[in-house]
TILUM-493612 format. One record per residue: x, y, z of N, C-alpha, C in turn; residue in one letter. Coordinates in steps of 0.001 Angstrom, whole numbers, plus 500000, padded with zeros to 6 digits. Layout:
// residues N
DRENKOL   n.c1   n.c2   n.c3  ca.c1  ca.c2  ca.c3   c.c1   c.c2   c.c3 kollum
DRENKOL      X      Y      Z      X      Y      Z      X      Y      Z      A
...
END
This chain:
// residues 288
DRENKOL   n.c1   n.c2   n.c3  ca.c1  ca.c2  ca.c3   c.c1   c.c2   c.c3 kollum
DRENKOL 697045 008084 520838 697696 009386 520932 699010 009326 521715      X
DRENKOL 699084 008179 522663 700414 008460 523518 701663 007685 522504      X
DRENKOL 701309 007046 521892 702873 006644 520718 702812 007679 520189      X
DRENKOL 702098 009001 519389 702220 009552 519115 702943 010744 519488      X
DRENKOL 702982 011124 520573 703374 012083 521489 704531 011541 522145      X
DRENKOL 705252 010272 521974 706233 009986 522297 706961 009685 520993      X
DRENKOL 706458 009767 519900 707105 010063 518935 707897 011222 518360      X
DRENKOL 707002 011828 518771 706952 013965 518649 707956 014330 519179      X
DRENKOL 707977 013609 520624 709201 014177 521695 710072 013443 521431      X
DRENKOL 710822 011906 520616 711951 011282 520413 712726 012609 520341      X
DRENKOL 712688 013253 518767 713869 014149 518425 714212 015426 519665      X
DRENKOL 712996 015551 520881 713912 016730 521774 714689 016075 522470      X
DRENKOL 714072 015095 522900 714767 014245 523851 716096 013936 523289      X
DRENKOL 716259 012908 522006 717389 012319 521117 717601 010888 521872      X
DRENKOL 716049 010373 522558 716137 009425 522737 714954 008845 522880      X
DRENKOL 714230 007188 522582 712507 007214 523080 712590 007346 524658      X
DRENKOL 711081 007914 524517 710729 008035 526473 709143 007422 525906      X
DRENKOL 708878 006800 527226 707801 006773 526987 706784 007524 528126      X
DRENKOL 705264 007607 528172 704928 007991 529268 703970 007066 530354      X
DRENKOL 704631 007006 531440 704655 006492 532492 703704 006780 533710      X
DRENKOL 702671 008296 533027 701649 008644 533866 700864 009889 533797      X
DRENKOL 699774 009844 533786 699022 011394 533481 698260 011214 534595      X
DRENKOL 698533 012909 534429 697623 013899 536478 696998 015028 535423      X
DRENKOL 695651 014575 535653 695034 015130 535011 694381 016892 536193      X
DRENKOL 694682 018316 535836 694469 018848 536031 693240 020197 535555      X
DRENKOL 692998 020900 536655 691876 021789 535960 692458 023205 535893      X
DRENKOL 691554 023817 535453 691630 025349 535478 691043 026145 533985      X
DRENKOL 690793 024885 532770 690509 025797 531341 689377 025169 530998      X
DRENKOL 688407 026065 530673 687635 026067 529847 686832 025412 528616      X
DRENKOL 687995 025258 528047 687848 024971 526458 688895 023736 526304      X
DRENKOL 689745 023523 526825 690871 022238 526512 690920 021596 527878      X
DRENKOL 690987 020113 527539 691358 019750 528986 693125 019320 529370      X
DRENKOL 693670 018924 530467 694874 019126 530697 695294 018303 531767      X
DRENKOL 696446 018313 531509 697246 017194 532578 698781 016990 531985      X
DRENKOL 699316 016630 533368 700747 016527 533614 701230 015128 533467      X
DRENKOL 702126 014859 532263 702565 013895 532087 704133 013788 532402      X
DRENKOL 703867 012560 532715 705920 011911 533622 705797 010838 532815      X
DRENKOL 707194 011155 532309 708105 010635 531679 709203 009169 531902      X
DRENKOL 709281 008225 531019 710136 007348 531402 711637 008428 531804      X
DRENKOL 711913 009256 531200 713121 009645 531647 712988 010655 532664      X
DRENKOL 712001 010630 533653 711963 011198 534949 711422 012916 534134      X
DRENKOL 711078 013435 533384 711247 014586 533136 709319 014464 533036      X
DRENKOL 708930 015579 533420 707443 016200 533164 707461 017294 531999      X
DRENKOL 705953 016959 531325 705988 017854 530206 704180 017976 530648      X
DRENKOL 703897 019287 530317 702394 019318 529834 701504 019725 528590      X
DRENKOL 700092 018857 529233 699498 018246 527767 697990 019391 527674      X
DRENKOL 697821 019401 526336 696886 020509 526662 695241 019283 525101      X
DRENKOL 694926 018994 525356 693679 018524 524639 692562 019158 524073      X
DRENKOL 692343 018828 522608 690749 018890 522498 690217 018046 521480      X
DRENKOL 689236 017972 521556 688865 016684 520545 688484 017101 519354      X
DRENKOL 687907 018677 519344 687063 018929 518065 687477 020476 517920      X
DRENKOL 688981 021015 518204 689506 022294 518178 689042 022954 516887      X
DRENKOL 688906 024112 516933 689154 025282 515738 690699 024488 514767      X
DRENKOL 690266 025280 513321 691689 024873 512023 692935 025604 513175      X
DRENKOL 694223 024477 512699 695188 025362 513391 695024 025929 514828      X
DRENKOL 694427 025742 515731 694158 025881 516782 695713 025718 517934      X
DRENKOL 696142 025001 518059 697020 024278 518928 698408 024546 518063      X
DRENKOL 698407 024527 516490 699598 025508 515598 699651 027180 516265      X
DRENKOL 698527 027602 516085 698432 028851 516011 699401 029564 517804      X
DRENKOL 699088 028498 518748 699053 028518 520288 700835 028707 519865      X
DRENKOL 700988 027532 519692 702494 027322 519919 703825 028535 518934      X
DRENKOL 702894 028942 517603 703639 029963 517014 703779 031711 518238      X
DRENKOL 702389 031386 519236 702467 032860 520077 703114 032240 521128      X
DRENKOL 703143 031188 521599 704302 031317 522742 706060 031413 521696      X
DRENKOL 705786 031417 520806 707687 031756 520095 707688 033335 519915      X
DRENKOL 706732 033516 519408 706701 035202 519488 707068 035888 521323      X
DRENKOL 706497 034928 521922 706422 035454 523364 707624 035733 523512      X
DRENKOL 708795 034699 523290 710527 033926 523905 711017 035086 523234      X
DRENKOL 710475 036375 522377 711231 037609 521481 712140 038151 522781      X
DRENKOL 711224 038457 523813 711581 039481 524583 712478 038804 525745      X
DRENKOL 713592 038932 525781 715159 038448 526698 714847 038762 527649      X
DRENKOL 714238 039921 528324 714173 039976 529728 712747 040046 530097      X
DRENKOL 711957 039467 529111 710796 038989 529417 710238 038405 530012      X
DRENKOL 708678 037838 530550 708077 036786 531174 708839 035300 531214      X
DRENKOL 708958 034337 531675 709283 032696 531429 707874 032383 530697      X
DRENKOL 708156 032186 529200 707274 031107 528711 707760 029738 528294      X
DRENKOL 706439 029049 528426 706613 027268 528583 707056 027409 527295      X
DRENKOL 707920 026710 526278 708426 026022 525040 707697 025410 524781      X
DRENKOL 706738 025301 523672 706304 024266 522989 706899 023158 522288      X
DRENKOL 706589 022125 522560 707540 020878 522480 706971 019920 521187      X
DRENKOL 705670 019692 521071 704898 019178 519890 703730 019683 519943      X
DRENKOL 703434 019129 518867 701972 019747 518458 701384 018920 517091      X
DRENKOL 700002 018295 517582 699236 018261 516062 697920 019168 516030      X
DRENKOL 696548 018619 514865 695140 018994 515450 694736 019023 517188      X
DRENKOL 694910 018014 517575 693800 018030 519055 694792 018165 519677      X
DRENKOL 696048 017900 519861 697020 018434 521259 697898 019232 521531      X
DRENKOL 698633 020057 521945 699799 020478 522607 700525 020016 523549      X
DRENKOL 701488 019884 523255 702709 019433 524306 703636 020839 524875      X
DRENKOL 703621 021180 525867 704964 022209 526433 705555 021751 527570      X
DRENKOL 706949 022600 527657 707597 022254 528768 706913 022612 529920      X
DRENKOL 706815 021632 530938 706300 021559 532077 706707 022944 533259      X
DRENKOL 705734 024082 533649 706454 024501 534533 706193 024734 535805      X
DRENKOL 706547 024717 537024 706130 024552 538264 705677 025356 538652      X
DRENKOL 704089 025795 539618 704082 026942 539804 704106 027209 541183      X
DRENKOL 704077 028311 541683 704447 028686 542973 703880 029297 543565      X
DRENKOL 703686 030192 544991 702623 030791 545405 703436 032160 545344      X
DRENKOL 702693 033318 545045 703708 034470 545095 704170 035406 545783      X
DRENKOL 705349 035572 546096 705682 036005 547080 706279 038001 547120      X
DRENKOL 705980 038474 548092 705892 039871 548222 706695 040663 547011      X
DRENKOL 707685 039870 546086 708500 040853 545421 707841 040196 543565      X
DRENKOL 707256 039442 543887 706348 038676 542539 705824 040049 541241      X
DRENKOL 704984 040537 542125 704306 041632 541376 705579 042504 540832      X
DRENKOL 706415 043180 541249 707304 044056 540631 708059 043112 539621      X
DRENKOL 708395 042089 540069 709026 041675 538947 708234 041248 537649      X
DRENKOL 706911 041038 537641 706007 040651 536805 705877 042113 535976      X
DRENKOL 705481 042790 536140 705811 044149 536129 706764 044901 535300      X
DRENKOL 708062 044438 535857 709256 044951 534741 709231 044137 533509      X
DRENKOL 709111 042994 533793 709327 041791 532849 708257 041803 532044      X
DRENKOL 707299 042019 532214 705958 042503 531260 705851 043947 530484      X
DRENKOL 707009 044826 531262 707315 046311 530551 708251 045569 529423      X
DRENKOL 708875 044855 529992 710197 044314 528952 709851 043629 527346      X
DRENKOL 708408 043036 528212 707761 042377 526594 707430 043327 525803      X
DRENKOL 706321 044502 525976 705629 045279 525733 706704 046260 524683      X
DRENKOL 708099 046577 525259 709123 047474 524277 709367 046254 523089      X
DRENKOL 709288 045317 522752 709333 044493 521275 708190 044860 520281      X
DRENKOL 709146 045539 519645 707709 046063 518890 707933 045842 516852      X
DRENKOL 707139 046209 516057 707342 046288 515081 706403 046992 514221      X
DRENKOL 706324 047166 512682 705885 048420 512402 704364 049089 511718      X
DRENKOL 703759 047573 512179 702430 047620 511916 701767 047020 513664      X
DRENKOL 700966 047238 513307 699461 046635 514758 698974 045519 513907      X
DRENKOL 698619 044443 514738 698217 043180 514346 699638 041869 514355      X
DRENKOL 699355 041034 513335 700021 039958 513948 700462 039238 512219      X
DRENKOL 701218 038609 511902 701257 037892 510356 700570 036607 510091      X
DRENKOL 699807 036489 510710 698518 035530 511013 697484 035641 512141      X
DRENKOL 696323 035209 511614 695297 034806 512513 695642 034200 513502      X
DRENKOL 694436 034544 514865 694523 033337 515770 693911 033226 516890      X
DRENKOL 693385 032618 517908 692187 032860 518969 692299 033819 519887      X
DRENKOL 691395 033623 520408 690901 034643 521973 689702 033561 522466      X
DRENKOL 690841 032428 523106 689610 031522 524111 689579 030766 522749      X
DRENKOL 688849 030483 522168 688131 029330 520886 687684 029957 519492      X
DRENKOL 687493 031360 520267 687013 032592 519117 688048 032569 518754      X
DRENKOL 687710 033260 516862 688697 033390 515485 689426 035225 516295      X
DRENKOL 690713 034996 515984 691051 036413 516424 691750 036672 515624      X
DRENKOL 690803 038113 514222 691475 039060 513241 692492 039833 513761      X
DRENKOL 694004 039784 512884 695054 040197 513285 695557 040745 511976      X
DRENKOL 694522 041375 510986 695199 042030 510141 695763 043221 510024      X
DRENKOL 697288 043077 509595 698276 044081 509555 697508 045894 509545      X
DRENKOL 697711 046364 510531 696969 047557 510102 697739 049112 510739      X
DRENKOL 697931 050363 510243 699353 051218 510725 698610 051826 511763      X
DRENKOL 697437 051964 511790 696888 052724 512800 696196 052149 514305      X
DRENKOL 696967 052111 515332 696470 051568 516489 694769 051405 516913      X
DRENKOL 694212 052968 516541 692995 053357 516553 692485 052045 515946      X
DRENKOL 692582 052412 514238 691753 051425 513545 692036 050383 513562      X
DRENKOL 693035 049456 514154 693015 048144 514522 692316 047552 515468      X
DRENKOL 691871 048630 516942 691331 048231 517967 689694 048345 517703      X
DRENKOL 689520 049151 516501 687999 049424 516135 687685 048179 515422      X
DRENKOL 688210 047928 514248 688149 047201 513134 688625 045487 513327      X
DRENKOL 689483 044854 513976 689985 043593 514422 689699 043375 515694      X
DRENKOL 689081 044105 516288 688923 044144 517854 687323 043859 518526      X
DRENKOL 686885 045513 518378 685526 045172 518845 684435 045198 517951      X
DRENKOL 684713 045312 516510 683995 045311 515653 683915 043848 515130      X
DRENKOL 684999 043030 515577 684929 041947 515002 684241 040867 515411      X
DRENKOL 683788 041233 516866 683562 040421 518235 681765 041309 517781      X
DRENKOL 681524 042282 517604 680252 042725 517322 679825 041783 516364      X
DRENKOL 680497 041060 515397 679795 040485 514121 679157 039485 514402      X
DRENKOL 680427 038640 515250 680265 037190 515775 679150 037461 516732      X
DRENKOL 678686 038178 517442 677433 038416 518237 676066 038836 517283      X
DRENKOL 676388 039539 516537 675264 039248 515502 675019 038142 514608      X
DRENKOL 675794 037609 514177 675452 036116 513529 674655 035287 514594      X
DRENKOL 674918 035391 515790 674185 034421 516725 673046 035009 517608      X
DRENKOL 673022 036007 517127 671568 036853 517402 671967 037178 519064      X
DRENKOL 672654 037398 519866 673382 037601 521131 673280 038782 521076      X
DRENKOL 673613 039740 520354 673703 041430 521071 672613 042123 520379      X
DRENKOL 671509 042756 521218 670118 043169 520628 669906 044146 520261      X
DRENKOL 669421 044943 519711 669738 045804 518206 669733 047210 519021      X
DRENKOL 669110 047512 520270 669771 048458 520596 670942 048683 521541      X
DRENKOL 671343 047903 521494 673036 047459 522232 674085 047514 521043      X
DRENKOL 673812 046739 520047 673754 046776 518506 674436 048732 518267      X
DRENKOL 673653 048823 518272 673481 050565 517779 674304 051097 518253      X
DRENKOL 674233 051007 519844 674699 051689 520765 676468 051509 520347      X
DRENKOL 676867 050361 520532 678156 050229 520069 678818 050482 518867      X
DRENKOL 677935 050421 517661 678021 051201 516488 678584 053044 516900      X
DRENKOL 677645 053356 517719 678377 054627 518629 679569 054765 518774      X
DRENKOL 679485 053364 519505 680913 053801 520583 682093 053710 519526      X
DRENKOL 681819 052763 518865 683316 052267 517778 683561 054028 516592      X
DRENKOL 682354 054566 516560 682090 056113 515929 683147 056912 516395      X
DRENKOL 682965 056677 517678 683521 057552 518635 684826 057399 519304      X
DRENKOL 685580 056810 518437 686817 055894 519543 687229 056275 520007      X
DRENKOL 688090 057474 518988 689105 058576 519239 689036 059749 520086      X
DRENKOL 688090 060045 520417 687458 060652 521916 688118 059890 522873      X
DRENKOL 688111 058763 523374 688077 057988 524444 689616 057600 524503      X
DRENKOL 690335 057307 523250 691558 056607 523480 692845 057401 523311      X
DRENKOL 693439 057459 524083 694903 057948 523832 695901 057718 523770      X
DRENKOL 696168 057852 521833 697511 056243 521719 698192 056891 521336      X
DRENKOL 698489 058492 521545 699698 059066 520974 700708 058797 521491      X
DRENKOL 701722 058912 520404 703528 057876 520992 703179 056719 521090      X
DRENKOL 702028 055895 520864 702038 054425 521169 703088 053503 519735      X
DRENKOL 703190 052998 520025 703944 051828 519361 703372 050117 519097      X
DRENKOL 703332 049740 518116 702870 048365 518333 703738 047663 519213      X
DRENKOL 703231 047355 520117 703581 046224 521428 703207 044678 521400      X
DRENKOL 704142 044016 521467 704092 042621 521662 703073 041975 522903      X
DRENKOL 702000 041883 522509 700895 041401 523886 700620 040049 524316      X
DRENKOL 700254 039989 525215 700073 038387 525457 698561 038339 525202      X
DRENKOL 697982 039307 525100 696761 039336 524597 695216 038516 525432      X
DRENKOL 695659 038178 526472 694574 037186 527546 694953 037150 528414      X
DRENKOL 695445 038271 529129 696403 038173 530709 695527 038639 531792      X
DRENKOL 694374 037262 532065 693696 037285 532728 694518 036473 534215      X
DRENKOL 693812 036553 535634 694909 035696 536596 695215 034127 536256      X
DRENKOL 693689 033505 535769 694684 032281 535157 695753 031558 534577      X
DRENKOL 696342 032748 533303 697220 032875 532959 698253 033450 532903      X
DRENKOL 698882 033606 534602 700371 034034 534962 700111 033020 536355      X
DRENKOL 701811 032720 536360 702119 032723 537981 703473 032605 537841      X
DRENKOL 704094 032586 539326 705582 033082 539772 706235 031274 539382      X
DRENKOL 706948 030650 539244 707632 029584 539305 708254 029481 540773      X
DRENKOL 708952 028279 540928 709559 028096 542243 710814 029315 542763      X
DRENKOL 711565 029911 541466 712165 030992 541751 711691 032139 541811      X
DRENKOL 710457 032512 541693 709523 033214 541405 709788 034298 540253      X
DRENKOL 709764 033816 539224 710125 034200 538201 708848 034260 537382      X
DRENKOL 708304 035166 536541 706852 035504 536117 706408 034579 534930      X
DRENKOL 705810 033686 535098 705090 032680 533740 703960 033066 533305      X
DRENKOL 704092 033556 531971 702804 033765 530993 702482 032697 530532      X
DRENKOL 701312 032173 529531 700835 031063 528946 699631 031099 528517      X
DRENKOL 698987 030550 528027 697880 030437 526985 697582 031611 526449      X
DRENKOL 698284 032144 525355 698010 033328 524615 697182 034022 523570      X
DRENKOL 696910 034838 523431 696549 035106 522250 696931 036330 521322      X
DRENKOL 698243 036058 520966 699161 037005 520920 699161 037677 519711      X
DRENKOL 699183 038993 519606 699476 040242 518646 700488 041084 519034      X
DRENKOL 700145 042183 517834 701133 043723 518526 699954 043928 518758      X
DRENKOL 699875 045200 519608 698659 045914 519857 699434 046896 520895      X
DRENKOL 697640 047735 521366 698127 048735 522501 698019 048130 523809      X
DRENKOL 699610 048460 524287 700097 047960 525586 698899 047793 526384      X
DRENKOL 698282 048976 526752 697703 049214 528028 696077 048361 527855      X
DRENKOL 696030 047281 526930 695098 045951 526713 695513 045061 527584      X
DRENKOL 696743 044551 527580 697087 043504 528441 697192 043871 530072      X
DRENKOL 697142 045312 530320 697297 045829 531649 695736 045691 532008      X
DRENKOL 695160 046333 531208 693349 045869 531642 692739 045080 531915      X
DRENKOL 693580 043979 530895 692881 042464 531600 693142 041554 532601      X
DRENKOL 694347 042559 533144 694970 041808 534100 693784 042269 535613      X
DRENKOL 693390 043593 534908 692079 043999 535939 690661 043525 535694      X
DRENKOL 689995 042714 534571 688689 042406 533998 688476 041276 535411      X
DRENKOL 688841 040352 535713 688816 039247 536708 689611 039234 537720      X
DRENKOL 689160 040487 538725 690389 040153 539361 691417 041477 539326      X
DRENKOL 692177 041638 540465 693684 042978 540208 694205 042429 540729      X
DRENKOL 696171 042831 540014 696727 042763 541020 696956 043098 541836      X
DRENKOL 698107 043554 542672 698508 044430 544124 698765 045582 542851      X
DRENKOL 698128 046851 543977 698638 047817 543264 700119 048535 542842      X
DRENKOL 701411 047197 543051 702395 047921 543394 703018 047314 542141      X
DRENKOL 702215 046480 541340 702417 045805 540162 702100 046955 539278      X
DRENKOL 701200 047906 539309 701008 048718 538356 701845 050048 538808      X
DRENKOL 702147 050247 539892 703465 051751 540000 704387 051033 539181      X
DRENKOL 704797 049894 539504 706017 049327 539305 706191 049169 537394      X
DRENKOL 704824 048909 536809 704638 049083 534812 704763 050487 534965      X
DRENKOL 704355 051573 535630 704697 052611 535209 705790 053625 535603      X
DRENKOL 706819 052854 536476 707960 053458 536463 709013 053026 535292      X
DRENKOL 708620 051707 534960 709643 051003 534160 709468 051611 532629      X
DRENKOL 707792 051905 532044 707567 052038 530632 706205 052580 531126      X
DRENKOL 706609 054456 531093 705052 054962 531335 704063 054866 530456      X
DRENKOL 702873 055161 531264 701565 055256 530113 700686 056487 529938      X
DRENKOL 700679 056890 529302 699857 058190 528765 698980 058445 529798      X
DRENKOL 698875 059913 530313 697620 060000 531305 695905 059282 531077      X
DRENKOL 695573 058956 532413 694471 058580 531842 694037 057344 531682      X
DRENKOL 694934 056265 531972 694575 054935 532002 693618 054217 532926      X
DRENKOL 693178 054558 533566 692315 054142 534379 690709 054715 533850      X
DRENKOL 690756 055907 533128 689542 055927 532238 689085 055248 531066      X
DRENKOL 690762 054800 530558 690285 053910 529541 690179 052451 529544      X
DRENKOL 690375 051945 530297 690414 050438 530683 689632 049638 530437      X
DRENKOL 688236 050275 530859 687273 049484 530249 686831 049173 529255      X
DRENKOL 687559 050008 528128 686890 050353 527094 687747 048903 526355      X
DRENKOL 689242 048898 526831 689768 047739 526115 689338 046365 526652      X
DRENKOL 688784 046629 527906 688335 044784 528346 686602 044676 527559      X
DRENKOL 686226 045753 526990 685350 045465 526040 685108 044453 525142      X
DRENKOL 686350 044369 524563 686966 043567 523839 686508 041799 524405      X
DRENKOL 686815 041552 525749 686766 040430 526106 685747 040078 526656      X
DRENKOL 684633 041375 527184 683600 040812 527441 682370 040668 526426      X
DRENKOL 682641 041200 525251 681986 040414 524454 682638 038921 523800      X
DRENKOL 683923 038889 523787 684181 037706 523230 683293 036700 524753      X
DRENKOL 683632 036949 525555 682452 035843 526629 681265 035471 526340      X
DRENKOL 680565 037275 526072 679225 037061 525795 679025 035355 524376      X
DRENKOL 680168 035731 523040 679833 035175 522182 680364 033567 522978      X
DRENKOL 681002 033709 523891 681683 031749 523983 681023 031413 525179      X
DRENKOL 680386 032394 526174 679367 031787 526878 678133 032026 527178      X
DRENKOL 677343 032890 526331 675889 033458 526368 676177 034701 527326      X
DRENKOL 674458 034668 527389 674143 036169 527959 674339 036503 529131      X
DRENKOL 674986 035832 530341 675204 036142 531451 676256 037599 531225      X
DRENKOL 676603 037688 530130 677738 038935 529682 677120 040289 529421      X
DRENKOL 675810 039911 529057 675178 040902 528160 675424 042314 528997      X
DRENKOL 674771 042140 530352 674875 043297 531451 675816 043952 531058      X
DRENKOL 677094 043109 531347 678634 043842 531934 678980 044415 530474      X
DRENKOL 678322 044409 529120 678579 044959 527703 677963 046034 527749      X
DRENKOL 676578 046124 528175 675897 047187 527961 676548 048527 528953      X
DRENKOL 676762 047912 530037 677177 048974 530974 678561 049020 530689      X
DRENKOL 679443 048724 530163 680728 049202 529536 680457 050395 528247      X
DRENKOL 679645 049725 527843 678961 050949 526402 678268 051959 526798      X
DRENKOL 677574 051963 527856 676806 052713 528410 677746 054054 528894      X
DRENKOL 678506 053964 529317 679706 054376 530778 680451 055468 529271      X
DRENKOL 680682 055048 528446 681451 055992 527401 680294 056849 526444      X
DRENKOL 679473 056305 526535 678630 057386 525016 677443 058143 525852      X
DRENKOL 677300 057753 527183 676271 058656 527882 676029 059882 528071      X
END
């Protein structure tokens, strides 16, 4: 694999490099990873898997180009190569964050969110974690978040016998009931990073906001603001600061859970039932 990957990178470079050393690092799940140095002094990172999903590591690198839409957007890494089992991106440093981090994460994440276009969904498929993530073109925000969202993540839990028939039901409810709960008037399809859990951001050495491992659609904004709360919040001055820049419909804090729904069943389906709880009592909390 490493002639290979120094093959990939000849044409960015416009010269051979070879590599001279891997630091193998943690933090994911599903791929493993490490920092490779370069004969020509330059670092790039490597992202692995041995037995990925079709298009897996294609699919990655087409949502970080969608990401680079937005000019005064997040810093995303460039994808540099790519086959089946690997990814290559530009290497980026990360930093610890410092008191003015959050606001700027903030604007620069309002900044992504105004790229928009004129359907919900995405012009291809593509994951959430390892899971298949339906991104078909659809005009109505509602029925995209019902229908590609948590209905889709309901299936994959029934094929594997994971969500039990009166949990089953119950969410059959809730998806009944959407439009009660959600309020997407004036919404717009928004460019999402679609997994903006804390793993995936940090400040760089200028402290400048880095997104990465995506799972990118249009969708409704206030998804990627939720998940930034599912594991974890930020400072609360990160969220005055999204809603001075690009407000959000009253009410966001009632609906929040309803969109990290979304991700805690995709858990339930990629890591069993330790999820089951935190599903039921998300379903529970809206149709009671």
């Amino acid at each position: 694999m490493k002639a290979e990957i120094c093959q990939l990178l000849r044409p960015i470079f416009g010269y051979d490099v070879q590599i001279q050393s891997a630091t193998a690092i943690g933090g994911g799940c599903i791929n493993t990873t490490s920092v490779l140095t370069l004969s020509n002094g330059e670092r790039v990172f490597l992202k692995q898997n041995a037995r990925p999903p079709q298009d897996f590591f294609a699919a990655e690198a087409k949502g970080l180009k969608y990401l680079s839409k937005a000019e005064q957007g997040p810093r995303i890494p460039q994808p540099l190569a790519w086959q089946d089992s690997f990814l290559v991106l530009e290497y980026l440093a990360e930093s610890i964050p410092g008191p003015e981090f959050p606001i700027r994460f903030a604007q620069s994440l309002a900044q992504l969110h105004k790229v928009s276009q004129s359907h919900f969904g995405l012009d291809h498929d593509n994951y959430i974690g390892s899971s298949p993530q339906k991104n078909m073109l659809t005009v109505n925000g509602l029925d995209f978040f019902r229908e590609q969202r948590l209905r889709s993540q309901q299936e994959l839990a029934r094929q594997s016998c994971k969500l039990p028939a009166s949990t089953d039901k119950k969410l059959d409810t809730l998806c009944d009931r959407l439009g009660d709960y959600l309020d997407i008037s004036g919404e717009k399809p928004a460019l999402l990073h679609g997994d903006l859990w804390s793993g995936n951001y940090f400040p760089d050495t200028d402290q400048t906001p880095c997104i990465f491992d995506p799972a990118v659609y249009f969708g409704l904004r206030e998804a990627d603001l939720a998940m930034t709360e599912l594991f974890g919040r930020l400072p609360q001055e990160f969220y005055d600061a999204y809603h001075e820049e690009f407000p959000l419909n009253p009410g966001y804090s009632e609906r929040k859970d309803l969109y990290n729904l979304y991700h805690l069943l995709n858990h339930l389906n990629l890591f069993g039932g330790s999820y089951l709880n935190s599903v039921e009592q998300v379903i529970q909390k809206y149709i009671k």
